[in-house]
C-alpha positions in Angstrom: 52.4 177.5 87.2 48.8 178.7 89.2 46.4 177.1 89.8 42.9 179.6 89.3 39.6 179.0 91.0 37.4 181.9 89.8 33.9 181.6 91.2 31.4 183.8 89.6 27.3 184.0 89.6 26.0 181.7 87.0 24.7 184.7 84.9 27.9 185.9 84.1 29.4 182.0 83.1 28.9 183.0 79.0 30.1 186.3 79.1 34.0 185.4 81.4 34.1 182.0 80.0 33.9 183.8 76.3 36.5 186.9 77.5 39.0 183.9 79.1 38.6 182.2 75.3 39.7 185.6 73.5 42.6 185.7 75.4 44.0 182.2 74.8 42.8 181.0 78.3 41.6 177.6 78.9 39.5 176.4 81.7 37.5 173.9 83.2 33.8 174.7 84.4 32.1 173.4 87.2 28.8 174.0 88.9 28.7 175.3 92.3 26.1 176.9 94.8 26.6 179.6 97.5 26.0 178.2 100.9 24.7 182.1 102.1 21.9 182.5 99.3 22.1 179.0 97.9 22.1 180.1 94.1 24.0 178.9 91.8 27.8 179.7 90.9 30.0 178.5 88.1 33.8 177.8 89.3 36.4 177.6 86.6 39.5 176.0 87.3 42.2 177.8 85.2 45.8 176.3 85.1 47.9 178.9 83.8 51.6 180.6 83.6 53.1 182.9 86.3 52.0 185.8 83.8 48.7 184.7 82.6 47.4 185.4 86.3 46.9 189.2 85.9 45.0 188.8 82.3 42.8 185.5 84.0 42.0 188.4 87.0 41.0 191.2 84.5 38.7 189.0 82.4 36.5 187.9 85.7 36.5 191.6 86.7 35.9 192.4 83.6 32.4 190.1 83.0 31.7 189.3 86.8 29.1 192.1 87.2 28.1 192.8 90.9 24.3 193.6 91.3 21.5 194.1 93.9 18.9 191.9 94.9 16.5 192.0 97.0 16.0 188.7 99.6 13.9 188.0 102.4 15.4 189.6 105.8 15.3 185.9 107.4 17.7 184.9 104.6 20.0 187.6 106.1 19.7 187.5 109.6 18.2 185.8 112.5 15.5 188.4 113.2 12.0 186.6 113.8 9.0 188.1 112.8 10.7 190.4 110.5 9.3 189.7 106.4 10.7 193.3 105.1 13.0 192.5 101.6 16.5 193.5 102.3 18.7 194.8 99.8 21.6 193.3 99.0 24.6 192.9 96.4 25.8 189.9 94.7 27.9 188.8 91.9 31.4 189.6 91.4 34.0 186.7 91.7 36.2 185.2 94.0 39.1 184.2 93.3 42.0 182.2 94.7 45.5 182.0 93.5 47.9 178.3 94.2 50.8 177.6 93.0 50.8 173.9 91.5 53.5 171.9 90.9 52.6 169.7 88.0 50.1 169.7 85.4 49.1 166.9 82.1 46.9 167.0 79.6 46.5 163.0 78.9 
């Protein structure tokens, strides 16, 4: 069994916890923030099979959308003085993969 954590920007929570649901695929939700923008982020935990991985992967690509925004430079570097916007991209997922050896529901 894996053990899923699938982090994703918290506009795209509905549409991958809805594509995980079609497929079968259970999963716990928890709020998150970034530490590098501080927004907010949903992590699901997904306990799944061996084989389940792949179709957990796909359905985060699949509804994780990456997209640019534009932030103050001082949020992206250390530059002082400097006000300009800087564009940048977010969204997406991350994802890590661990095995687990044991898992209930109670």
């Amino acid at each position: 069994m894996k053990l899923v954590y699938a982090i994703v920007n918290d506009e795209d929570t509905y549409a991958v916890s809805k594509g995980l649901q079609k497929q079968g695929i259970r999963a716990t939700k928890l709020a998150s923030t970034g530490s590098f923008l501080s927004r907010g982020n949903t992590t699901f935990m997904i306990c799944c099979q061996d084989d389940q991985v792949d179709a957990v992967i796909d359905a985060c690509k699949q509804f994780s959308k990456k997209r640019k925004q534009f932030v103050s430079s001082s949020a992206v570097t250390e530059a002082a003085g400097s006000s300009d916007p800087v564009e940048i991209t977010i969204g997406g997922a991350t994802i890590f993969v661990t095995d687990i050896e044991r898992f209930e529901q109670v």
